[in-house]
C-alpha positions in Angstrom: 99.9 95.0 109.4 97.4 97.8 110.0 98.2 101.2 110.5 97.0 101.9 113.5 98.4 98.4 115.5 101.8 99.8 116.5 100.9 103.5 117.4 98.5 101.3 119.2 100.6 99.3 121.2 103.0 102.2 121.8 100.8 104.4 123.3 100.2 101.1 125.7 103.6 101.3 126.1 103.7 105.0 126.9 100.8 104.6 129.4 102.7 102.5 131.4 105.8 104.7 131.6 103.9 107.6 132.5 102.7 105.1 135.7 106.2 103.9 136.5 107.4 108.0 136.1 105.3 109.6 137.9 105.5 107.0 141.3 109.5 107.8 140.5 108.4 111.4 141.2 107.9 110.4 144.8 111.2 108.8 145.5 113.4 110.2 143.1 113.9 114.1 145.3 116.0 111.7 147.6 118.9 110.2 145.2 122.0 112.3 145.2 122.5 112.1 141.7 119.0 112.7 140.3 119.8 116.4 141.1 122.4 116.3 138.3 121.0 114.3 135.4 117.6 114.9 135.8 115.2 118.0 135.5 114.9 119.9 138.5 112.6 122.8 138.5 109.0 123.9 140.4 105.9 122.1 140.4 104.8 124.9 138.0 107.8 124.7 136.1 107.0 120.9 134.9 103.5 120.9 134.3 104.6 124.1 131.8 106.7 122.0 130.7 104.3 118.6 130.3 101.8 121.0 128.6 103.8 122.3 126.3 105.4 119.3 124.9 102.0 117.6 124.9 100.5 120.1 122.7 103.6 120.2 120.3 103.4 116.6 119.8 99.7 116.5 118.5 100.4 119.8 116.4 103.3 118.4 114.6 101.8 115.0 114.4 97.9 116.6 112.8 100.4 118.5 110.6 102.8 116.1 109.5 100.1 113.9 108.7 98.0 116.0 107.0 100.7 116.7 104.2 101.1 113.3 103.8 97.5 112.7 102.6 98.2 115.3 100.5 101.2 113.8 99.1 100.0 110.5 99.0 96.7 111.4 96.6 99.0 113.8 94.8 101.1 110.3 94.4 98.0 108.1 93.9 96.3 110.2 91.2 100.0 109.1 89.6 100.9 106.0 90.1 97.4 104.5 91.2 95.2 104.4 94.2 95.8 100.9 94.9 99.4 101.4 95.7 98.4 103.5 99.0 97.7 100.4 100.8 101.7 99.8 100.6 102.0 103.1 101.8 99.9 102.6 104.7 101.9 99.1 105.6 105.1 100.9 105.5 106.4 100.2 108.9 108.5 103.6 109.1 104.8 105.4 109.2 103.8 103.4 111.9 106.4 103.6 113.8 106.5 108.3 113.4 102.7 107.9 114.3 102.9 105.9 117.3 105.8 107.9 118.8 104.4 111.3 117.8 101.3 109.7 119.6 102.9 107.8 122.4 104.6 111.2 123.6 101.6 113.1 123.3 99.9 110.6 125.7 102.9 110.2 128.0 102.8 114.0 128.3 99.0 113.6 129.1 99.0 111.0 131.8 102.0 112.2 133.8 100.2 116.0 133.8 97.0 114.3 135.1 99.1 113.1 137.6 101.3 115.6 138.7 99.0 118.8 138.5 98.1 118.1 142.5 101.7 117.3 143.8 103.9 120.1 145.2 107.3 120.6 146.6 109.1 117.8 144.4 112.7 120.0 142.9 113.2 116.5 140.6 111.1 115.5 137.9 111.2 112.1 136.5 108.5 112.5 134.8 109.9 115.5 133.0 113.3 114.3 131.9 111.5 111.5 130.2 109.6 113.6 128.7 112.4 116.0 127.2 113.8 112.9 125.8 110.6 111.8 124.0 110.7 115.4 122.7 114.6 114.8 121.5 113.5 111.5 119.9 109.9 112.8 118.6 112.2 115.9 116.6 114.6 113.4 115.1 111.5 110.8 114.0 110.4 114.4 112.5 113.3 114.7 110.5 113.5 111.4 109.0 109.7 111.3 108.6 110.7 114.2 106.2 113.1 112.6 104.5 111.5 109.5 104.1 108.0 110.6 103.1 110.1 112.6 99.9 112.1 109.2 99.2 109.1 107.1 99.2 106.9 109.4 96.4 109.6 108.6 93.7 108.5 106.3 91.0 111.3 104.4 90.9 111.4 103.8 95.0 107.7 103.2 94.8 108.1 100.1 91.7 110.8 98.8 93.2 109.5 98.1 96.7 106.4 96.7 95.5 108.6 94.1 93.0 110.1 93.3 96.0 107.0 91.8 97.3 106.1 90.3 94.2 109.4 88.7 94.4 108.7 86.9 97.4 105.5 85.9 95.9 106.4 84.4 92.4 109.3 82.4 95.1 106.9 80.7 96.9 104.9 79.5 93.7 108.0 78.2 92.0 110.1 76.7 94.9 109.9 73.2 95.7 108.9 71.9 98.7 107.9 68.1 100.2 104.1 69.0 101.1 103.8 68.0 97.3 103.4 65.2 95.0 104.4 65.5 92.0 100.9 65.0 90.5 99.5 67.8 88.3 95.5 65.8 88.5 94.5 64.6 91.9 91.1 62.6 89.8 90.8 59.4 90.5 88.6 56.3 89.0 86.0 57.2 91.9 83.1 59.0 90.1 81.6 60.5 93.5 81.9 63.7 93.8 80.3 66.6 95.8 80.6 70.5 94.9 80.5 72.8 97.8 79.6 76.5 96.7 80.8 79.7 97.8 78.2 81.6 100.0 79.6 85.2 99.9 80.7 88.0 97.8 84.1 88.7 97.4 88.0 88.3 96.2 89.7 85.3 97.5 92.4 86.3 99.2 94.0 83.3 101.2 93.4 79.4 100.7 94.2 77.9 103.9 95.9 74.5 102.6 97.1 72.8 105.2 93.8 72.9 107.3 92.5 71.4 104.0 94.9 68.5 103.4 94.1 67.6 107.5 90.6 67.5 106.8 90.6 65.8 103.9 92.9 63.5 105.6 90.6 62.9 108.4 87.5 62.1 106.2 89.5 60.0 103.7 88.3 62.3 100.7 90.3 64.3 98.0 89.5 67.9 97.6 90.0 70.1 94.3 89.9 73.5 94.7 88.2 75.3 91.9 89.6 79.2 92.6 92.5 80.7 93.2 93.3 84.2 95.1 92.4 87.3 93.3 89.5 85.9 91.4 86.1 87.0 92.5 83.1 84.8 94.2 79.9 85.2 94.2 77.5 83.0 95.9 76.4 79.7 94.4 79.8 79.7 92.8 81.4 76.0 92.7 84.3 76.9 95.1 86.0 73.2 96.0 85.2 69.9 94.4 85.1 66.9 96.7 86.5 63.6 95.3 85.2 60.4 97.2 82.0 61.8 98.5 78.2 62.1 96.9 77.8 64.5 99.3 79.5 66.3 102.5 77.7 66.8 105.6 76.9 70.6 106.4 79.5 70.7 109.7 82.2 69.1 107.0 81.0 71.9 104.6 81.6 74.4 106.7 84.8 73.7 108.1 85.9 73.3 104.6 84.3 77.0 103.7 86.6 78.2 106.9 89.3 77.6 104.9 88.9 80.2 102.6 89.0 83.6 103.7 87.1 86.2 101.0 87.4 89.9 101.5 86.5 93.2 99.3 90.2 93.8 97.8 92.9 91.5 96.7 95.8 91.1 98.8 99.6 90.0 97.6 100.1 87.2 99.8 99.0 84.6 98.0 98.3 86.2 94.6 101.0 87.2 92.6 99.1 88.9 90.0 97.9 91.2 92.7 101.5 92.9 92.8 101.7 92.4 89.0 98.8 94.5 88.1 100.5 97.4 90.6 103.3 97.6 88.4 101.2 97.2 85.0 99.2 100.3 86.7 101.7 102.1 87.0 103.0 101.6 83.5 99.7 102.0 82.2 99.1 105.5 84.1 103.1 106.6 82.6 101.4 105.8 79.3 98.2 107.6 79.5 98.0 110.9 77.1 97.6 113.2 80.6 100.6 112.1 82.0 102.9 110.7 79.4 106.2 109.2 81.2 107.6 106.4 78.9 110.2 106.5 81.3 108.4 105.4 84.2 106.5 102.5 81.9 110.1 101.3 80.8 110.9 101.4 84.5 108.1 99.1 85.0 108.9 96.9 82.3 112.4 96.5 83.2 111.6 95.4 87.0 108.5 93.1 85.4 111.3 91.6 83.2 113.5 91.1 85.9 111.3 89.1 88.0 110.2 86.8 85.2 113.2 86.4 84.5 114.1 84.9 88.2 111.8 82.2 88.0 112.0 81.3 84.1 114.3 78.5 84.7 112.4 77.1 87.6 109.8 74.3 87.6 106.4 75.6 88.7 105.1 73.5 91.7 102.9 71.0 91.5 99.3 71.8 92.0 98.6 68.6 93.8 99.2 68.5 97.7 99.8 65.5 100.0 99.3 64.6 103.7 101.5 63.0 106.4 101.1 60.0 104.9 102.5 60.9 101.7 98.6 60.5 100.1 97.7 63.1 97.5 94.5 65.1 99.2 94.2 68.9 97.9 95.0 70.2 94.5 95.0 74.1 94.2 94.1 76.1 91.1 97.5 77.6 90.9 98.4 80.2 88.1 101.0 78.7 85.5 104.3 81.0 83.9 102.3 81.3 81.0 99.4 83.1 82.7 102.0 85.4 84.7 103.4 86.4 80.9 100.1 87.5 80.2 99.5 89.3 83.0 102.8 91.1 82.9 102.6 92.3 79.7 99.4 92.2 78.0 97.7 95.4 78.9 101.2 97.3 78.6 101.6 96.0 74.9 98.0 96.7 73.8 98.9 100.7 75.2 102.2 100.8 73.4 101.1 100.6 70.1 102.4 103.8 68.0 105.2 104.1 71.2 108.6 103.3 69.7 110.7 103.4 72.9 108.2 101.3 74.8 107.9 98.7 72.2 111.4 98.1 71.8 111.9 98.0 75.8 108.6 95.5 75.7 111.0 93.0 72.6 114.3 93.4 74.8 111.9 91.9 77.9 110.9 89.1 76.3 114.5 88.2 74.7 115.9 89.0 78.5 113.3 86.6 80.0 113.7 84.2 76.9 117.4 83.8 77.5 117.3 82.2 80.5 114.7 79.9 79.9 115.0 76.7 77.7 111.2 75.4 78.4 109.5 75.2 75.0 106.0 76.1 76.2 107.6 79.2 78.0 109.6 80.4 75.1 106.4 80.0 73.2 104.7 82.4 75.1 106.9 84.9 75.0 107.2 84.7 71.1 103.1 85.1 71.0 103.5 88.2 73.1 106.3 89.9 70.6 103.9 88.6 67.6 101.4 90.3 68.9 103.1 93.4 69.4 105.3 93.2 66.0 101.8 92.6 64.7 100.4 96.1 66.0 102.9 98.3 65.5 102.4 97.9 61.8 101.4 101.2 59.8 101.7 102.9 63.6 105.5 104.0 64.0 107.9 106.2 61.3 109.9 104.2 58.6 112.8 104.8 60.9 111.4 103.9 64.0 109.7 100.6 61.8 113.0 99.4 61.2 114.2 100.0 64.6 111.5 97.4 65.6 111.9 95.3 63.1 115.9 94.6 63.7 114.9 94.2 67.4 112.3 91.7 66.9 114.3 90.0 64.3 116.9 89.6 66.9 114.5 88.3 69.6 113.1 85.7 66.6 116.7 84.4 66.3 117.6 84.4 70.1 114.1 82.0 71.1 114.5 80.2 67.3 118.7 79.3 68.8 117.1 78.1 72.1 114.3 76.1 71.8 116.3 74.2 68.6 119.6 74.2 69.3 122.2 74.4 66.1 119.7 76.0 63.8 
């Protein structure tokens, strides 16, 4: 969600209490008990009063916000620029913006409308207003609080594997809308291609409207992309199976389906959140900043998600309709790939970094132990080849032969798994 949607929709909401307050105002001098709960003061007395909270609330809120760009690029130049976007969907800044903003406006609106009304001792208006002041001060201090919390690396990687989390989840579990079938090519030879016409990441493949489609013209479709990669137009996007060629409505609607924008987004692209984490790891490794720490952080959380899903069977590529007919198959990234992801650009910065290196061998065995798949276990031994393999001639004879028990290990621990009783 954007930032600006719920301060949006609770300065709506403020709006309308300043209406329903300020007709209170007219009714309110009569009630008996209003006299003891409520403010009671001049006419004077609450615009003061109106004016002053107003101008509070936009001075803390300009404030408050203004240190927070200043902590965020201190945080960005850090951990990475791409990570403010999940500083910017955090719902806890929303939510201190739009009530810093909401009172601000609520003080605004009931001054407009009070500023011509005399010999009221009650003020509706201003008792709500004091307690949007109370409430604005307490937002205040957890703002505070929160802001400091959320610039720690260690807060920062582990809310964004959280959201890969509930990515990699939704590529591995299996579902019905499925068929099993890793090809969806058939003996029919027709086929049409259907380009992309803009610039731009993928970000979301909208299947279902694709399988009903397809479903509706009696066709197959093979999507050629997946989200994150890049388009450019004249790019084969989607493959249609069962047609020499689509009409341009058809063509289209199918384009519809695919929504391309200038960044990458996490929902459907699990890399997206993978590369965060790599960033960060890469930035801890960098000669300015130099935080092994951090990277093992990183690695330890990357490890820990691969490991969830190592014993789970990837889902099937291949997509069917109500009919139980096999009509889309996706381009779908395979555990393999993630490996790579993970860990490839971390490895090839670790080289001559003993601590790293071993936390990058105790990954793989971590991953490696829970996972009896041949193909998977392969490419986890590739990865601590590769890294074995670079570390050569680059560490101290006692840091060498730290590496070398701990790969020696990790050899043993895939070699026991992949053929059991050796």
């Amino acid at each position: 969600m954007s930032l600006w949607v719920i301060p949006a929709l609770m300065s709506v909401g403020a709006a309308a209490l300043a209406y329903v307050c300020t007709n209170l105002d007219r009714v309110v001098d009569d009630w008996q008990w209003a006299h003891r709960f409520l403010y009671s003061g001049t006419p004077d007395g609450t615009r003061t009063l109106l004016s002053t909270v107003a101008g509070s609330m936009i001075t803390v809120a300009g404030v408050s916000f203004s240190v927070t760009m200043v902590a965020l690029s201190l945080a960005s130049s850090q951990l990475g620029p791409r990570l403010l976007v999940n500083f910017m969907r955090d719902r806890s800044n929303q939510l201190v913006l739009g009530g810093f903003i909401a009172t601000f406006l609520y003080c605004l609106l009931s001054l407009g409308t009070t500023s011509d009304q005399s010999g009221h001792t009650v003020s509706a208006s201003a008792s709500v207003a004091l307690l949007l002041a109370s409430v604005s001060l307490l937002l205040l201090i957890y703002f505070i609080h929160h802001i400091a919390s959320s610039m720690q690396a260690d807060l920062v990687i582990q809310a964004v594997a959280k959201d890969i989390d509930r990515c990699l989840g939704s590529l591995f579990e299996s579902g019905n809308d499925h068929s099993g079938l890793k090809d969806i090519s058939t003996t029919d030879t027709s086929t049409a291609e259907i380009c992309c016409v803009a610039n731009g990441y993928l970000q979301r493949v909208g299947d279902k409207d694709l399988i009903k489609l397809a479903q509706k013209h009696d066709f197959r479709l093979k999507v050629l992309r997946r989200p994150g990669h890049y388009l450019t137009p004249g790019l084969p996007l989607v493959q249609v199976i069962g047609r020499e060629s689509v009409g341009s409505e058809v063509a289209n609607r199918i384009l519809r389906s695919f929504i391309i924008g200038g960044s990458r987004t996490p929902e459907q692209d699990p890399e997206y959140g993978i590369f965060q984490l790599v960033e960060i790891a890469l930035r801890a490794l960098s000669p300015g900043i130099n935080d092994p720490f951090t990277a093992n952080t990183c690695i330890d959380h990357l490890s820990g998600l691969l490991a969830s899903v190592a014993d789970l069977p990837e889902r099937p590529p291949v997509r069917v309709d109500t009919e139980g007919e096999p009509r889309l198959q996706l381009d779908e990234i395979v555990f393999e790939g993630i490996v790579e992801a993970a860990f490839n650009q971390i490895r090839q910065s670790s080289i001559g970094n003993a601590a790293v290196s071993i936390r990058l061998l105790e990954a793989f065995d971590r991953i490696a132990g829970v996972t009896p798949n041949s193909e998977r276990c392969a490419a986890l031994q590739k990865q601590a080849d590769q890294l074995y393999e670079s570390n050569r001639d680059h560490l101290a004879a006692t840091d060498q032969r730290a590496l070398d028990e701990r790969y020696r290990k990790f050899c043993e621990s895939v070699r026991g798994r992949t053929h059991p009783g050796t």
